[in-house]
C-alpha positions as CSV (number, residue, x, y, z in Angstrom):
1,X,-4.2,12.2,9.8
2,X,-7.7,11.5,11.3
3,X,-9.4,7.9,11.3
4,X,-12.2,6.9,9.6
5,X,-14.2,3.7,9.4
6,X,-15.8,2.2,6.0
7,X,-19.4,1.0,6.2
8,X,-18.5,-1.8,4.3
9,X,-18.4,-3.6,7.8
10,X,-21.8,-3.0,8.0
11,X,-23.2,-5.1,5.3
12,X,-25.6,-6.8,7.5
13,X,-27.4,-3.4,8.1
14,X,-28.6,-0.3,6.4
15,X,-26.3,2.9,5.6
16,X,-28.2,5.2,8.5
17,X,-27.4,2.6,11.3
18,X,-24.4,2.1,10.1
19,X,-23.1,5.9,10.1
20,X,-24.9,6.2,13.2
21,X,-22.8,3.3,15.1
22,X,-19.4,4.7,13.1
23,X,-20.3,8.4,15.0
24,X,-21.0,6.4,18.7
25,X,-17.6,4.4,18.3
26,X,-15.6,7.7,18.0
27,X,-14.5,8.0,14.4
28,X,-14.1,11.3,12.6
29,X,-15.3,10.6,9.4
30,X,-17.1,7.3,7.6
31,X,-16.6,5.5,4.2
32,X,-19.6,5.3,2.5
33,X,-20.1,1.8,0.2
34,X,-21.8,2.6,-3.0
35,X,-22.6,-1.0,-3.5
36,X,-25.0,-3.9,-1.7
37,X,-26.7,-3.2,0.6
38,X,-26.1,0.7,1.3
39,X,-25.9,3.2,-1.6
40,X,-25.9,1.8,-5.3
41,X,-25.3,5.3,-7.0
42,X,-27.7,5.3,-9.5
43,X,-30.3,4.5,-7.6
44,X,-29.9,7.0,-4.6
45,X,-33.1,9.5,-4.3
46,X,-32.7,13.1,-3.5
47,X,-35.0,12.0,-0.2
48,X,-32.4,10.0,0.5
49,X,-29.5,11.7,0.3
50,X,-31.4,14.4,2.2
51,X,-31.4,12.2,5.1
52,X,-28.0,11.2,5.2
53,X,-26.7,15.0,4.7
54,X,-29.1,15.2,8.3
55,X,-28.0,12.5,9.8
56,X,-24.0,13.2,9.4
57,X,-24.6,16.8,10.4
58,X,-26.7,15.5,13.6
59,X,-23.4,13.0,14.3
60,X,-20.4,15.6,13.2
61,X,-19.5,13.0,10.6
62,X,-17.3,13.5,7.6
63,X,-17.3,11.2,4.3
64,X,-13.6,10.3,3.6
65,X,-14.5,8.9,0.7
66,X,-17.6,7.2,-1.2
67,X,-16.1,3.9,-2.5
68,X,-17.5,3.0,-5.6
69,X,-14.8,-0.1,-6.0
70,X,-17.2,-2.9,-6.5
71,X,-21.0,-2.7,-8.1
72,X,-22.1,-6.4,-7.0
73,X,-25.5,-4.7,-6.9
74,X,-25.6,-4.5,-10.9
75,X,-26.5,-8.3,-11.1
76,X,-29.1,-9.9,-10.4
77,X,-29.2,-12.3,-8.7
78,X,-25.9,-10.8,-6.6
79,X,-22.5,-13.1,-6.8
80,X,-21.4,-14.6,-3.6
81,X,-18.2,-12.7,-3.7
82,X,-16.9,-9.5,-5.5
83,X,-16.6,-10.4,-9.2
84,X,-15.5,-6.5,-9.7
85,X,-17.7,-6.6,-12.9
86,X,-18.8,-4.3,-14.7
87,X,-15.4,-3.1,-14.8
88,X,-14.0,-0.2,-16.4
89,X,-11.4,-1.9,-18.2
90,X,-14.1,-4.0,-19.6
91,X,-14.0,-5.0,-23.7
92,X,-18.0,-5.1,-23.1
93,X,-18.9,-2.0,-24.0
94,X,-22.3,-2.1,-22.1
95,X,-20.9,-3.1,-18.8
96,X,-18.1,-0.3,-19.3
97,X,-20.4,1.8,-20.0
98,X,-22.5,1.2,-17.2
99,X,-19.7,1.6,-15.3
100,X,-18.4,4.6,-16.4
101,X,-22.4,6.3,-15.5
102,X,-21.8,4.7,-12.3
103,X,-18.8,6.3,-11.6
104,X,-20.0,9.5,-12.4
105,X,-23.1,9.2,-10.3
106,X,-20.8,8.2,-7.4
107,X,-19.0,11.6,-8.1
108,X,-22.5,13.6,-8.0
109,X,-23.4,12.0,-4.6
110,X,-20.2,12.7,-3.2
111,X,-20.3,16.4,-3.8
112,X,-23.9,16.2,-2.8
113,X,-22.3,15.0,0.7
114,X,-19.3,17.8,0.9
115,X,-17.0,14.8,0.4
116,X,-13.1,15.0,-1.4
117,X,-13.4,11.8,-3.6
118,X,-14.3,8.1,-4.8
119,X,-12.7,5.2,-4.8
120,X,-12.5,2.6,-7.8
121,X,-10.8,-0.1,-9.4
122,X,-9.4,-1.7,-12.1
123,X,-11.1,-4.8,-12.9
124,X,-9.3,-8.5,-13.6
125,X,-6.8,-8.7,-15.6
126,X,-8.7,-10.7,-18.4
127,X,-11.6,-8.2,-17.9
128,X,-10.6,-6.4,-21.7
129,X,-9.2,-9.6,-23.0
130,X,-5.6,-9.3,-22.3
131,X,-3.7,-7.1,-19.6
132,X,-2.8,-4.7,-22.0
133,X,-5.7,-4.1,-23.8
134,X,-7.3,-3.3,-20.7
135,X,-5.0,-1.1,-19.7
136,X,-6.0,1.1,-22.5
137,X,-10.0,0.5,-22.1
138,X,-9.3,1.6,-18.4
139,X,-7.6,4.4,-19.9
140,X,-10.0,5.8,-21.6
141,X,-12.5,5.1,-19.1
142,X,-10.5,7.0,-16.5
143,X,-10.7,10.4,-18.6
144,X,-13.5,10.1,-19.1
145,X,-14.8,9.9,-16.0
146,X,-12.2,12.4,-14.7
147,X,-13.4,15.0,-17.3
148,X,-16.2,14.7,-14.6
149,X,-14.3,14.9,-11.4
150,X,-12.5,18.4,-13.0
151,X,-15.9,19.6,-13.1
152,X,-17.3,18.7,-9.8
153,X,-13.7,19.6,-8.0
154,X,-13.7,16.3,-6.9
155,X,-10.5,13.3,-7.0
156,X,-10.9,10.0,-7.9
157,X,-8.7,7.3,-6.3
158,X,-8.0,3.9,-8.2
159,X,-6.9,1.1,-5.3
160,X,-5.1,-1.4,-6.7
161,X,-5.0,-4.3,-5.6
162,X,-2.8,-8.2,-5.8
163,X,-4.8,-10.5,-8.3
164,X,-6.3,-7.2,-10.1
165,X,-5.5,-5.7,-13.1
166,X,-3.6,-3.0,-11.5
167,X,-1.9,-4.5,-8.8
168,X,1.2,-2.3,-7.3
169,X,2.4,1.3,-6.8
170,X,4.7,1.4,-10.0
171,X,1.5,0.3,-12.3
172,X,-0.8,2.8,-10.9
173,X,1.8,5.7,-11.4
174,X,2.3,4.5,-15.2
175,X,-2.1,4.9,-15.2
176,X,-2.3,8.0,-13.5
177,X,0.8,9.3,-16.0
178,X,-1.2,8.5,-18.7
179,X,-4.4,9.8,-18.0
180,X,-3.1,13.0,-17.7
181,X,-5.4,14.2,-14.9
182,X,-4.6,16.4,-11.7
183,X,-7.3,14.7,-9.6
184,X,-6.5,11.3,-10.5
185,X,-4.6,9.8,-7.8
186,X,-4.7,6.3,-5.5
187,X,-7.1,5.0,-3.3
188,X,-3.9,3.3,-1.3
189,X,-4.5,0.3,0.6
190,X,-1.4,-0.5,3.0
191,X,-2.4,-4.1,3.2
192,X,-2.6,-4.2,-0.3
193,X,0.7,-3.0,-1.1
194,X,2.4,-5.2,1.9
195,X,1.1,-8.0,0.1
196,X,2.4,-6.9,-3.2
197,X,5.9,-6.9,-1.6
198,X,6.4,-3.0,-1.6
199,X,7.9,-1.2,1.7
200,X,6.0,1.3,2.3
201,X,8.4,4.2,1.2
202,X,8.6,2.6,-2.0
203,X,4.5,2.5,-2.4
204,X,4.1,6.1,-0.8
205,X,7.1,8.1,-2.9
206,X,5.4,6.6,-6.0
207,X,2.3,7.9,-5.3
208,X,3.7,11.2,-3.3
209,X,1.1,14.0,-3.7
210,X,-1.4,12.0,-5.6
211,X,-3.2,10.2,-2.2
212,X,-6.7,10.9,-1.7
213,X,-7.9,8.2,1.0
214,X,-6.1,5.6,2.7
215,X,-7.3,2.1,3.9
216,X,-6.3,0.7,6.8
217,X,-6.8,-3.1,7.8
218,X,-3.9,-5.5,9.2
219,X,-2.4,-8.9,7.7
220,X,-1.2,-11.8,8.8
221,X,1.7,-14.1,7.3
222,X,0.7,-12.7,3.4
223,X,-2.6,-13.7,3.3
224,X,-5.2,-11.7,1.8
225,X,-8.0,-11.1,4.5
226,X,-8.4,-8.2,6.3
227,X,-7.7,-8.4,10.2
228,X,-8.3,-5.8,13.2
229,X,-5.3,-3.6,13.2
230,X,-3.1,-5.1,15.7
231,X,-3.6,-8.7,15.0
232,X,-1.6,-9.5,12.3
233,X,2.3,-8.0,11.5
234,X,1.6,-5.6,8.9
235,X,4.6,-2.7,9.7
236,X,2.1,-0.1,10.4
237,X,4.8,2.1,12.1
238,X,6.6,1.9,8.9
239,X,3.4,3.2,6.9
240,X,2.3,6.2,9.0
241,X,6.0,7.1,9.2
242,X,6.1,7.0,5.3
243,X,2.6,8.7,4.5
244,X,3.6,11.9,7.4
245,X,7.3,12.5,5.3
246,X,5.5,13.0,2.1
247,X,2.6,15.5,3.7
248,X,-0.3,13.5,3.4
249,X,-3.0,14.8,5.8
250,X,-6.4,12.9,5.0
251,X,-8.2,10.1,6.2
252,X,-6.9,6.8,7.4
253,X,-10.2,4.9,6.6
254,X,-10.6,1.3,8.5
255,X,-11.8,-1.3,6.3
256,X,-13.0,-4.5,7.5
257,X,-15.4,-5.8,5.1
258,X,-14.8,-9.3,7.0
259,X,-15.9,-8.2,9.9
260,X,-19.9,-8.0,9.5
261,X,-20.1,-9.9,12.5
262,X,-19.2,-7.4,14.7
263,X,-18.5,-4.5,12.9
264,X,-18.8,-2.3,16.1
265,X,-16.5,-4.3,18.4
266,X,-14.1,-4.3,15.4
267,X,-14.2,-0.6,14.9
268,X,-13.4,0.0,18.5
269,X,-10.5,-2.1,18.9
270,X,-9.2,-0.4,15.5
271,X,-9.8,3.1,16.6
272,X,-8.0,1.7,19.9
273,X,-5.3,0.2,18.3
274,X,-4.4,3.1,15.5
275,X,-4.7,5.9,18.2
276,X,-2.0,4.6,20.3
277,X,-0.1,4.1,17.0
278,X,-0.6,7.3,15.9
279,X,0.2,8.9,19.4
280,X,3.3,7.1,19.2
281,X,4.4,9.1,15.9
């Protein structure tokens, strides 16, 4: 497993300083946010994905992923906070559809960039009116979308997520299940599912073979805000242990989104942190 680090950190600069910074810290690979203020997929230029195909081959980046979770950048002005709207399990059919475009864009940048998959997600529960009525929008969405990711040879990773619609392991199995699609699989957040109440070989068998990217952040006493590895009590031991059984190789992407106040410093003491970890193993 090699570490990566999202630019979601770096929301207080643009995507080329970003990547550049990710590559000086040390990291193998970077997470590229398809959101405010770095790439909003549908309006990425062939100029500019020219110059981030230079600039990662000038650093010896990968892309673990391009996560395409949120698309804040779709309303103007922006929301405060993400509102995960427009959604794919949306019952308005132009923000779905939207959406779904979205998605697929995100899928043409990423093979544009020579990376594995995207990340998305499952909107609020009340986004199709009821929780089961937007499981079947986001249903439909997903094969739709994954009719795409066939195509490209690209995976698509749904993270779920406590408060969303899809919130644990076992409700992401029953999605991917139903979709029917090889490269679906999970976007899989360890602090997501620790806070969910899952042990980690509970989440990971699951999910076994269907893990395309995995984010990394700590948590402290149950509360949802992501902290430098190392500072809260997330069982990260537990985790890697659980993740190495079941043969999954990829990325272990940082993701501190609340850290855009030092998103360098951060990303040091992480890659710090989860190397001794990892060493440990």
């Amino acid at each position: 497993m090699k570490l990566a680090y999202s630019t979601n950190a770096y929301t207080r600069t643009d995507l080329a300083s970003a990547l550049r910074s990710i590559a000086k810290t040390g990291y193998d690979a970077a997470e590229i946010l398809c959101d405010h203020p770095h790439w909003l997929s549908h309006r990425v230029s062939e100029d500019e994905v020219a110059a981030i195909r230079r600039l990662l081959d000038r650093t010896g980046l990968a892309v673990s992923n391009l996560n395409a979770n949120t698309a804040n950048g779709y309303f103007d002005p922006r929301p405060p906070e993400n509102v995960f709207e427009p959604s794919l399990s949306s019952s308005n059919e132009t923000w779905r559809t939207w959406r779904i475009a979205y998605s697929i864009k995100t899928l043409q940048l990423a093979k544009q960039l020579g990376a594995r998959c995207i990340s998305v997600t499952s909107g609020q529960p009340a986004s199709g009116g009821d929780p089961q009525t937007g499981i079947d929008i986001l249903v439909d969405s997903l094969k739709r979308i994954c009719e795409q990711a066939d195509r490209l040879g690209l995976r698509v990773g749904i993270e779920y997520e406590p408060g969303l619609l899809v919130e644990r392991a076992s409700e992401l199995a029953e999605v991917i299940d139903r979709v029917g699609a090889p490269c679906l699989g999970a976007n899989f957040d360890i602090g997501h599912s620790y806070l969910c109440g899952e042990t980690a070989q509970q989440a990971v068998s699951l999910l076994r073979g269907r893990i395309w990217n995995v984010h990394v952040e700590d948590i402290l006493a149950r509360k949802h805000y992501h902290r430098i590895p190392g500072e809260g009590d997330l069982p990260f031991a537990d985790y890697f242990h659980a993740l190495q059984d079941s043969g999954y190789d990829g990325y272990l992407t940082v993701e501190l989104y609340t850290c855009a106040h030092q998103p360098e410093e951060a990303g040091k003491r992480s890659l710090a942190y989860l190397n001794g970890l990892l060493a440990a193993i």
